[in-house]
PDB file with SEQRES, HELIX, SHEET and CRYST1 records, atoms N, CA, C and O in Angstrom:
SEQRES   1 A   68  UNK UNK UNK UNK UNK UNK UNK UNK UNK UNK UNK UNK UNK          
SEQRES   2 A   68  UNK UNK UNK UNK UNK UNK UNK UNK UNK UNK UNK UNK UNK          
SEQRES   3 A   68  UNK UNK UNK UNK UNK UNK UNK UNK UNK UNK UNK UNK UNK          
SEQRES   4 A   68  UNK UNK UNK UNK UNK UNK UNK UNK UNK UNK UNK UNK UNK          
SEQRES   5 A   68  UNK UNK UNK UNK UNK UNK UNK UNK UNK UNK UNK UNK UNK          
SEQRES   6 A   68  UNK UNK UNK                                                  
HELIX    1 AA1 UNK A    4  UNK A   10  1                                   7    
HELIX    2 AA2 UNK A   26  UNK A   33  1                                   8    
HELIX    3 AA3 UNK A   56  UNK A   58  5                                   3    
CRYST1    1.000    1.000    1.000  90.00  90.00  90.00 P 1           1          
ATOM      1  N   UNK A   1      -4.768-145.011  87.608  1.00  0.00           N  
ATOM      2  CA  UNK A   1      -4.650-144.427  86.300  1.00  0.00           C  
ATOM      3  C   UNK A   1      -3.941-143.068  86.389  1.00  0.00           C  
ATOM      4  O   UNK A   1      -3.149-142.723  85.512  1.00  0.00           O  
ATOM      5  N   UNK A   2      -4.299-142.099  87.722  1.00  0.00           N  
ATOM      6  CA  UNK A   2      -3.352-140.693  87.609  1.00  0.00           C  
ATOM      7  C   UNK A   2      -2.118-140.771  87.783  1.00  0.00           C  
ATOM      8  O   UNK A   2      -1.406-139.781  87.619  1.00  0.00           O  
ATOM      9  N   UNK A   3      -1.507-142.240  88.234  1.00  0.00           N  
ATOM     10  CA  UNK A   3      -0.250-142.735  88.574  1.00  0.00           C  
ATOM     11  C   UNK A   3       0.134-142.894  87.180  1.00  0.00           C  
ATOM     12  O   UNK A   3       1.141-142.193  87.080  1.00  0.00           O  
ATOM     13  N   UNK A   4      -0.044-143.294  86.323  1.00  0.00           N  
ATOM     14  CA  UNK A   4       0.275-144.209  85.276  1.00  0.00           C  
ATOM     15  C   UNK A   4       0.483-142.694  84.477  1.00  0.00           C  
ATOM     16  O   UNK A   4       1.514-142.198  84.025  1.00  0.00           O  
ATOM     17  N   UNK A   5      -0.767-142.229  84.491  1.00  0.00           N  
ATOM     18  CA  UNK A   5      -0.573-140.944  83.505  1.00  0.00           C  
ATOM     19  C   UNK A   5       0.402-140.087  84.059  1.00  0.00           C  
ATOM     20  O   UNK A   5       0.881-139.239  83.307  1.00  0.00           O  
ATOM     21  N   UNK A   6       0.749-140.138  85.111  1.00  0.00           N  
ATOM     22  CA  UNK A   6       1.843-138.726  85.532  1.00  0.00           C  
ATOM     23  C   UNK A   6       3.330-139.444  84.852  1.00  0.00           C  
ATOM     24  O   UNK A   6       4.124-138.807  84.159  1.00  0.00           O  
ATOM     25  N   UNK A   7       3.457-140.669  85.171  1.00  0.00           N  
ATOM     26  CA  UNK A   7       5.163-141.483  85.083  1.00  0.00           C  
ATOM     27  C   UNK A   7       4.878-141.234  83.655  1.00  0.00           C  
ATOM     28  O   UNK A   7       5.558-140.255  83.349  1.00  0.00           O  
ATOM     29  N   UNK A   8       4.158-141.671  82.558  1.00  0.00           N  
ATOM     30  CA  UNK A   8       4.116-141.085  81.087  1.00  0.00           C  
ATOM     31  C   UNK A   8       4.388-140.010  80.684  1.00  0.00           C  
ATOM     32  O   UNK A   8       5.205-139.836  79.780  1.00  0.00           O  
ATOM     33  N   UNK A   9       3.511-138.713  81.502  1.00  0.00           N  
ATOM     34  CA  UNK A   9       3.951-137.289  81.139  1.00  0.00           C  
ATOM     35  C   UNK A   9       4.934-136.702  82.053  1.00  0.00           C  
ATOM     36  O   UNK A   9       5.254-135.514  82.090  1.00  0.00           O  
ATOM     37  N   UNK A  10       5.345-137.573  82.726  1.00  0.00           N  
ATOM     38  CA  UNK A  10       6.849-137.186  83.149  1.00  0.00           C  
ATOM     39  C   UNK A  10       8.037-137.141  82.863  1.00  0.00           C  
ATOM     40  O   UNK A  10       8.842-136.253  83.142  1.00  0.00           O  
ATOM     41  N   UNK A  11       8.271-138.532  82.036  1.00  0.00           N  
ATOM     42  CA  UNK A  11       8.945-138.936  81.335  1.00  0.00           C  
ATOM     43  C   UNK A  11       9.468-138.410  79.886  1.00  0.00           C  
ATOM     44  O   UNK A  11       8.751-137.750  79.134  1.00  0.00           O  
ATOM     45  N   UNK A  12      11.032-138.849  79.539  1.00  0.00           N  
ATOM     46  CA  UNK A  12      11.537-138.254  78.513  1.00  0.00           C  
ATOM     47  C   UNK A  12      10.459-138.553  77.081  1.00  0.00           C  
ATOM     48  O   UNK A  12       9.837-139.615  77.038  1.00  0.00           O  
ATOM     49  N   UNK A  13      10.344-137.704  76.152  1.00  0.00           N  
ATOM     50  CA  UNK A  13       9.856-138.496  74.752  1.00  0.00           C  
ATOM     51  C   UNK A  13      10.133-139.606  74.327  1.00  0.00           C  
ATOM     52  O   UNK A  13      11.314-139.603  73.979  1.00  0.00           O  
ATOM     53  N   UNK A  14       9.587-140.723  74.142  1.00  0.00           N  
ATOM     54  CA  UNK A  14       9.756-141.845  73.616  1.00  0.00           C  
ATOM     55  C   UNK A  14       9.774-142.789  74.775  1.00  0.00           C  
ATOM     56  O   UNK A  14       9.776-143.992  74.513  1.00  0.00           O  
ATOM     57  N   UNK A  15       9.788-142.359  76.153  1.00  0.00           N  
ATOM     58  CA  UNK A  15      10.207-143.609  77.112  1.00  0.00           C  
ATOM     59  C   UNK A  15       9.400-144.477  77.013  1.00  0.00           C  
ATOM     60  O   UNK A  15       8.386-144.317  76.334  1.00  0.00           O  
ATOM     61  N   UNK A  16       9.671-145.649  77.695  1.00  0.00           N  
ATOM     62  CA  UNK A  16       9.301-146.945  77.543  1.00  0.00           C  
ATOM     63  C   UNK A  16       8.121-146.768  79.213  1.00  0.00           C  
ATOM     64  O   UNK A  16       8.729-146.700  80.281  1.00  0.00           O  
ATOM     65  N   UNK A  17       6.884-146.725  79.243  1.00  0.00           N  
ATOM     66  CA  UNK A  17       6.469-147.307  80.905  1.00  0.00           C  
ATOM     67  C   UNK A  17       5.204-148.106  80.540  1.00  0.00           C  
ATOM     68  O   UNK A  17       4.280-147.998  79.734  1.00  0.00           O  
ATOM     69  N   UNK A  18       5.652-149.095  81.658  1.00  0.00           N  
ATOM     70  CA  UNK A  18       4.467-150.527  81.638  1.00  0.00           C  
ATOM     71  C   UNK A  18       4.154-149.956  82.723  1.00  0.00           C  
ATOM     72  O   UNK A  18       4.600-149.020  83.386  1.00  0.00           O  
ATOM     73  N   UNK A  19       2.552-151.325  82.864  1.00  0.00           N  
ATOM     74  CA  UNK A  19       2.006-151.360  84.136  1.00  0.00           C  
ATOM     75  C   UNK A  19       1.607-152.819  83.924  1.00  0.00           C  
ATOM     76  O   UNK A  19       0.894-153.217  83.003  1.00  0.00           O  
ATOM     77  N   UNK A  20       2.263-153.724  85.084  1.00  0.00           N  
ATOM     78  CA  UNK A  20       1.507-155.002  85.009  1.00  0.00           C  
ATOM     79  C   UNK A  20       0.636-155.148  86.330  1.00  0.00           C  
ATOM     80  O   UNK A  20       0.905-154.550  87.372  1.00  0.00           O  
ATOM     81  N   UNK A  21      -0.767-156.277  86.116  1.00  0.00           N  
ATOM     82  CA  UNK A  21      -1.670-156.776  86.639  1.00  0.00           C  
ATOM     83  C   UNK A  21      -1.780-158.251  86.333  1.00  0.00           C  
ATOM     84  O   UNK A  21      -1.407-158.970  85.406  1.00  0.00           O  
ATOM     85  N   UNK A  22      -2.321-158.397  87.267  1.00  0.00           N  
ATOM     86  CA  UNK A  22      -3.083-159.836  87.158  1.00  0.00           C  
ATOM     87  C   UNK A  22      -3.872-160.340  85.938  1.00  0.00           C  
ATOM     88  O   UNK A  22      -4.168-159.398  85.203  1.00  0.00           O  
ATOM     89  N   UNK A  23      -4.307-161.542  85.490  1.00  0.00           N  
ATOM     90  CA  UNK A  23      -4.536-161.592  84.547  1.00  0.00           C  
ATOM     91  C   UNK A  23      -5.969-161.777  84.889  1.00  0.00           C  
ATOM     92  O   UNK A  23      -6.921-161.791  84.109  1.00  0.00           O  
ATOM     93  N   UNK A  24      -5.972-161.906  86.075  1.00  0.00           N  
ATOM     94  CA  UNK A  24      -7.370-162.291  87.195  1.00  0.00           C  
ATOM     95  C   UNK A  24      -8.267-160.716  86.760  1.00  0.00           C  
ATOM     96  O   UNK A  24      -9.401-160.714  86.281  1.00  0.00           O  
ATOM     97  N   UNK A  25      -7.559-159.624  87.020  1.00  0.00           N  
ATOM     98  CA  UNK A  25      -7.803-158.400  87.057  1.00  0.00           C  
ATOM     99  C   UNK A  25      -8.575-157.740  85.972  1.00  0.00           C  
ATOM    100  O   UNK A  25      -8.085-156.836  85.296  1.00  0.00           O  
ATOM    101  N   UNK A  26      -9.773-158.186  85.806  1.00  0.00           N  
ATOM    102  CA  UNK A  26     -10.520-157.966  84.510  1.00  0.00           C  
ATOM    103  C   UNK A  26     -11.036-156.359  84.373  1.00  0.00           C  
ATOM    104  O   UNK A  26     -11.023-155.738  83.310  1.00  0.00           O  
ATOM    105  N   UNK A  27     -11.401-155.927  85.411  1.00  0.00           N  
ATOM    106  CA  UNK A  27     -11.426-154.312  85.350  1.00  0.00           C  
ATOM    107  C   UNK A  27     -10.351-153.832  85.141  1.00  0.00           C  
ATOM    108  O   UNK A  27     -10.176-153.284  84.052  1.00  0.00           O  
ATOM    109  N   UNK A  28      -9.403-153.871  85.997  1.00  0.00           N  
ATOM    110  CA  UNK A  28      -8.077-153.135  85.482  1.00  0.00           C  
ATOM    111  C   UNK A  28      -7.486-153.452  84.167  1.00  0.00           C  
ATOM    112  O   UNK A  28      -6.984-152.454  83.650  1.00  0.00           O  
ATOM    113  N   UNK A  29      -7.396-154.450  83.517  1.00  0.00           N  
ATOM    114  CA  UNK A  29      -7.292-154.755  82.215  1.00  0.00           C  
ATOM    115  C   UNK A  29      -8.447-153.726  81.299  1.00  0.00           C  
ATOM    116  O   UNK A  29      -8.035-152.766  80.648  1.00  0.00           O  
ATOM    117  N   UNK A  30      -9.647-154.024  81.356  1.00  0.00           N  
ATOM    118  CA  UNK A  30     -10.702-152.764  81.055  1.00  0.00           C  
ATOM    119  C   UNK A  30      -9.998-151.483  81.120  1.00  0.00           C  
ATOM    120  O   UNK A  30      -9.186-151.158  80.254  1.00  0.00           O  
ATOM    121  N   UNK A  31     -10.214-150.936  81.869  1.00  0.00           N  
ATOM    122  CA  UNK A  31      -9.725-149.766  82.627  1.00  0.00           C  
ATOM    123  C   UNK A  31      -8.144-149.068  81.743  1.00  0.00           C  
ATOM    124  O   UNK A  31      -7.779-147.923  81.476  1.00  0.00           O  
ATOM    125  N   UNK A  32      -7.608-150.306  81.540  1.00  0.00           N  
ATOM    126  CA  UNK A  32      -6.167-150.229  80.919  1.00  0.00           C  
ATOM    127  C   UNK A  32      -6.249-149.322  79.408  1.00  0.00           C  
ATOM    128  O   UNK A  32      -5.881-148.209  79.033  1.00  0.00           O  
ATOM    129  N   UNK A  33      -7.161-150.841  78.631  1.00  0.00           N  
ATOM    130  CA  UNK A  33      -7.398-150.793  77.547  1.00  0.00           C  
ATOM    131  C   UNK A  33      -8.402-149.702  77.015  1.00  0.00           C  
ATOM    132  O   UNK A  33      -8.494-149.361  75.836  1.00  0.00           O  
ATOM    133  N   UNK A  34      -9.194-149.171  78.143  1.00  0.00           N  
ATOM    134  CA  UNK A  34     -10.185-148.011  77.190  1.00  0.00           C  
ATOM    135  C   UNK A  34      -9.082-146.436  77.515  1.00  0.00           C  
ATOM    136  O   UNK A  34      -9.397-145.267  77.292  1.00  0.00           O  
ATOM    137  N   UNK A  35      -7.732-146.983  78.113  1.00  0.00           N  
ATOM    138  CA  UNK A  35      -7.137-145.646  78.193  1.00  0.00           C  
ATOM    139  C   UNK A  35      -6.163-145.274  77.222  1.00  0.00           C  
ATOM    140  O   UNK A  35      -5.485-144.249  77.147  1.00  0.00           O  
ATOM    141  N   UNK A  36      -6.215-146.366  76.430  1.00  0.00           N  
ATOM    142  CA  UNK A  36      -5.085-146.397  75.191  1.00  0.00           C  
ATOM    143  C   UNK A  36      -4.201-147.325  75.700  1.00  0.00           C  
ATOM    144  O   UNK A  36      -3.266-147.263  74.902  1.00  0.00           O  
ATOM    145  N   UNK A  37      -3.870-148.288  76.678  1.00  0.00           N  
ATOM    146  CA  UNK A  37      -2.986-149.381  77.128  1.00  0.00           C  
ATOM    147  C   UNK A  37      -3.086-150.465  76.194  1.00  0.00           C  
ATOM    148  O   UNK A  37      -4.208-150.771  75.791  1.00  0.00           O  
ATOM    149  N   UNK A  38      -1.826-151.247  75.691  1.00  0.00           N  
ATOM    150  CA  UNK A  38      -2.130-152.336  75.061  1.00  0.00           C  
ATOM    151  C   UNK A  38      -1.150-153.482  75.706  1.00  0.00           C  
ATOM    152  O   UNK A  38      -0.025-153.215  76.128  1.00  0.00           O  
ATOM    153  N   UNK A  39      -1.704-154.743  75.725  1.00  0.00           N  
ATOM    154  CA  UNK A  39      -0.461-155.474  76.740  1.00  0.00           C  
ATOM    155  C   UNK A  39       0.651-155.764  75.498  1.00  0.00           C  
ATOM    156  O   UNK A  39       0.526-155.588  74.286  1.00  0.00           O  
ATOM    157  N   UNK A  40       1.616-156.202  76.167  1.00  0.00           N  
ATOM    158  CA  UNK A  40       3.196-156.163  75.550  1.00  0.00           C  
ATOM    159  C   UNK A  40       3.609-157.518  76.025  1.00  0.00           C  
ATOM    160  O   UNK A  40       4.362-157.990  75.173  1.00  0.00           O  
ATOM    161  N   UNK A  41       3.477-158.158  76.796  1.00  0.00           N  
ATOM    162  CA  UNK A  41       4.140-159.267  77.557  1.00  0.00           C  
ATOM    163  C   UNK A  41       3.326-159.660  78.885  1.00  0.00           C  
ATOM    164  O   UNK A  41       2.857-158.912  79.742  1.00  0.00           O  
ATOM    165  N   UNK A  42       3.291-161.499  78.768  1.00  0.00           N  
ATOM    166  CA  UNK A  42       2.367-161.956  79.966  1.00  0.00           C  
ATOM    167  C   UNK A  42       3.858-162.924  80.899  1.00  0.00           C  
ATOM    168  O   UNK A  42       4.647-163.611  80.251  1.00  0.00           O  
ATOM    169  N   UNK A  43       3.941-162.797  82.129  1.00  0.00           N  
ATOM    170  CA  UNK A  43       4.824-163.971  83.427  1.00  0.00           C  
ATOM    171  C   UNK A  43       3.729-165.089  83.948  1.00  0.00           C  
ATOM    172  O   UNK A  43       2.502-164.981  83.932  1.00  0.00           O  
ATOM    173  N   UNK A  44       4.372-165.976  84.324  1.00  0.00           N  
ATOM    174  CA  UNK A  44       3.369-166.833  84.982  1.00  0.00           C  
ATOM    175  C   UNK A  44       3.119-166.394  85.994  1.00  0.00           C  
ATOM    176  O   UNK A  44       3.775-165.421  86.365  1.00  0.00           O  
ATOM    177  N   UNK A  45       2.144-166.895  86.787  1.00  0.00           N  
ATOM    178  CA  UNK A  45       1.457-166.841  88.234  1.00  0.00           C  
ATOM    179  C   UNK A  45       2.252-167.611  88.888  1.00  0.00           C  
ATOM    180  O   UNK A  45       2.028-168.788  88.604  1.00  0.00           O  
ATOM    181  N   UNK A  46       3.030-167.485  89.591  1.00  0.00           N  
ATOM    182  CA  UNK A  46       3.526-168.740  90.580  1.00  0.00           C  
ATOM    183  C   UNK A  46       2.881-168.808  91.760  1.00  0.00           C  
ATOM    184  O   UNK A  46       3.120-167.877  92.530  1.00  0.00           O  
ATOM    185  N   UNK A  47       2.110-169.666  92.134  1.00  0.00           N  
ATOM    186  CA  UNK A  47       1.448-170.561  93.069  1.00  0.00           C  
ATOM    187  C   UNK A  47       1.711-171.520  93.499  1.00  0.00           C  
ATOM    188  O   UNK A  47       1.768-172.494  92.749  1.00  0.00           O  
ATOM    189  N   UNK A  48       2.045-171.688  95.216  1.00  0.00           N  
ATOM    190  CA  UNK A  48       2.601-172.786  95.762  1.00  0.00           C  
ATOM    191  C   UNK A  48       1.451-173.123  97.073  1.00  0.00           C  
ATOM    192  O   UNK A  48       0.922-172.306  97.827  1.00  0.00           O  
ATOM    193  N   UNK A  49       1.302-174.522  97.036  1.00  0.00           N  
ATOM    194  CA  UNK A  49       0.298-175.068  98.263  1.00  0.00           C  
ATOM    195  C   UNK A  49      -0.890-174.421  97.537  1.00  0.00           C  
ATOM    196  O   UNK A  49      -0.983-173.864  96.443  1.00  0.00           O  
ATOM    197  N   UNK A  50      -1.953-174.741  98.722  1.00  0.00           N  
ATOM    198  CA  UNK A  50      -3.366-174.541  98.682  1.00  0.00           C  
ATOM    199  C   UNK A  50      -3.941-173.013  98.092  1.00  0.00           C  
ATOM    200  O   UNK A  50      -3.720-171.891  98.547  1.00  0.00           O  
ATOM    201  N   UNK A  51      -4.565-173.327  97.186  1.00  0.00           N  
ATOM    202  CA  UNK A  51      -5.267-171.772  96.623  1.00  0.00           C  
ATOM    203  C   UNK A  51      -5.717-170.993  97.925  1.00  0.00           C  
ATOM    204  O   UNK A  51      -6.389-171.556  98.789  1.00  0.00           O  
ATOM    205  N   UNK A  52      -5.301-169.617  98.033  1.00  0.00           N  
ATOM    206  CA  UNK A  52      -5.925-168.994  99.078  1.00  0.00           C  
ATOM    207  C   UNK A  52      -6.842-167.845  98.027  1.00  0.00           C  
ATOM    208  O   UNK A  52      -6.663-167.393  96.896  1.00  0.00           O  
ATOM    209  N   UNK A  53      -8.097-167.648  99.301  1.00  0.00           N  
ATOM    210  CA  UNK A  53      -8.777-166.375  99.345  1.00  0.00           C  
ATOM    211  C   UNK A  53      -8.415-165.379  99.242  1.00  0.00           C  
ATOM    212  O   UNK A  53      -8.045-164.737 100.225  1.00  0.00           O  
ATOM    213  N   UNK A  54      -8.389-164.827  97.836  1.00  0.00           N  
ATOM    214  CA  UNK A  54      -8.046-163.012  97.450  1.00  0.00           C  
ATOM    215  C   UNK A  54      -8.497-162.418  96.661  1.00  0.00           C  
ATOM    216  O   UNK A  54      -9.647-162.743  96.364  1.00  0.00           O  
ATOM    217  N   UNK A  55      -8.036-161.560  96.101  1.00  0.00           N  
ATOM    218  CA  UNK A  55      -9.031-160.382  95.591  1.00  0.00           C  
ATOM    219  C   UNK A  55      -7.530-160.171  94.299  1.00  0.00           C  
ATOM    220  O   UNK A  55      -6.359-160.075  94.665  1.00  0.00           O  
ATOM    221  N   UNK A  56      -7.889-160.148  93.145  1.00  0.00           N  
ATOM    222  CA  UNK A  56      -6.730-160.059  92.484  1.00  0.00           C  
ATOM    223  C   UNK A  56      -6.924-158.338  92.284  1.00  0.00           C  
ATOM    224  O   UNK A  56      -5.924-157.767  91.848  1.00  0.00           O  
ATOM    225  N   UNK A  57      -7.856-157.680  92.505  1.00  0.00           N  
ATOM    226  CA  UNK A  57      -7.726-155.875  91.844  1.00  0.00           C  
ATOM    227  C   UNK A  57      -7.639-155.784  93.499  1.00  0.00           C  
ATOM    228  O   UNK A  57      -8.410-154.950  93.974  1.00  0.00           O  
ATOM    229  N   UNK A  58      -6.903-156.439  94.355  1.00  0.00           N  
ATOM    230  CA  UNK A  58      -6.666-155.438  95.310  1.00  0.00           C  
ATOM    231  C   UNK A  58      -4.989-155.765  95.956  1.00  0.00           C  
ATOM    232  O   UNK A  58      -4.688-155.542  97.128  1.00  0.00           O  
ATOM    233  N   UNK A  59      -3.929-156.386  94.812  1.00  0.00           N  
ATOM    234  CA  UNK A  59      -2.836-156.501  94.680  1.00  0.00           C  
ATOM    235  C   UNK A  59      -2.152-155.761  93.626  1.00  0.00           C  
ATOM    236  O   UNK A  59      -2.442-155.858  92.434  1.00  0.00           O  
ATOM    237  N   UNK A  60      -1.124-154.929  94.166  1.00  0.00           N  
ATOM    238  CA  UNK A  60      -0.204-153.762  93.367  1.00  0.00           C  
ATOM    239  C   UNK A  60       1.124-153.744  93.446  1.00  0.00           C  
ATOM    240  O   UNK A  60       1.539-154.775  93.974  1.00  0.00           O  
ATOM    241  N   UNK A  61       1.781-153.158  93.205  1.00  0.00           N  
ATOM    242  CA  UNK A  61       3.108-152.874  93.258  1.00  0.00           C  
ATOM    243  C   UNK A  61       4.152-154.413  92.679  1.00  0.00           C  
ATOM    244  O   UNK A  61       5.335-154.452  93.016  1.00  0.00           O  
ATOM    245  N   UNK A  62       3.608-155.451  91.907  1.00  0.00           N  
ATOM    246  CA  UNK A  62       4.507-156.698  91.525  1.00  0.00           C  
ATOM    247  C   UNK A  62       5.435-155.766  90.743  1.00  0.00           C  
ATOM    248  O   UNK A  62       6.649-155.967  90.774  1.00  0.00           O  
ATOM    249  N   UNK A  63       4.903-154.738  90.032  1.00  0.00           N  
ATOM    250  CA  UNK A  63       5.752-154.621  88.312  1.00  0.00           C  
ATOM    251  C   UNK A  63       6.125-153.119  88.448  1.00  0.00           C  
ATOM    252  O   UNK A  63       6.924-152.501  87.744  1.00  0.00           O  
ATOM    253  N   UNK A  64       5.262-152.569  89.674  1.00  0.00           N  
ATOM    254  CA  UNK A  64       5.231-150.968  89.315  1.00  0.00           C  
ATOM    255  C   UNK A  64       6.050-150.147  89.829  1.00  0.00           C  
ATOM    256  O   UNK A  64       6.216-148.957  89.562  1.00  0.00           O  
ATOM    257  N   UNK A  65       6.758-151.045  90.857  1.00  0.00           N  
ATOM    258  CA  UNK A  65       7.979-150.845  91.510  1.00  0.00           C  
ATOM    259  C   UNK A  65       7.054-150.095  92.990  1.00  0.00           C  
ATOM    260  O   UNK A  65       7.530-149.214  93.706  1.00  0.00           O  
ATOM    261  N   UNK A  66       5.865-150.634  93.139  1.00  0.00           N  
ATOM    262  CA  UNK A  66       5.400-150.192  94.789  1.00  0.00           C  
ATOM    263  C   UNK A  66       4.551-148.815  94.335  1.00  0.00           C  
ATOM    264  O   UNK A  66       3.989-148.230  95.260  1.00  0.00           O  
ATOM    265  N   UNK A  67       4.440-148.372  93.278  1.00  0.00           N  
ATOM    266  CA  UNK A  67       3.524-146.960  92.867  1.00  0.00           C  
ATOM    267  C   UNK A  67       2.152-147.041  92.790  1.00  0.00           C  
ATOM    268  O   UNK A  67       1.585-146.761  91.734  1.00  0.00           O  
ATOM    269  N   UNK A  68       1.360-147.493  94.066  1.00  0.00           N  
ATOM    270  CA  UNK A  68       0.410-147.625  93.950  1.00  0.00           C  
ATOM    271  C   UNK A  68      -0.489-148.308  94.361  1.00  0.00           C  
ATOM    272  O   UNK A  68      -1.631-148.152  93.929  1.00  0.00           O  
TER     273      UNK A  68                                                      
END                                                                             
């Protein structure tokens, strides 16, 4: 979240900054939404072969460009 808030108040007036997560990611979605975040747009999951063992709030950087 101090990531998210700095690229916002860093940024010119009016800029545009996302943050995407998992859809798995039910805290961070929480977390999002009690900070004033609202989603804008969902991608699919692409999954190939056998479901593996993971942790979806402990995968970052798909959307954020690695910030985090």
């Amino acid at each position: 979240m101090a990531i998210l808030a700095a690229r916002v108040g860093t940024g010119a007036p009016g800029r545009r900054v996302r943050c995407g997560i998992l859809i798995e990611n039910e805290a961070g979605a929480a977390a999002l939404e009690a900070a004033g975040w609202r989603e804008a747009w969902r991608a699919p999951r692409m999954i190939r072969g056998a479901p593996l063992h993971w942790h979806a709030d402990h995968i970052w950087g798909q959307f954020n460009h690695a910030m985090g």
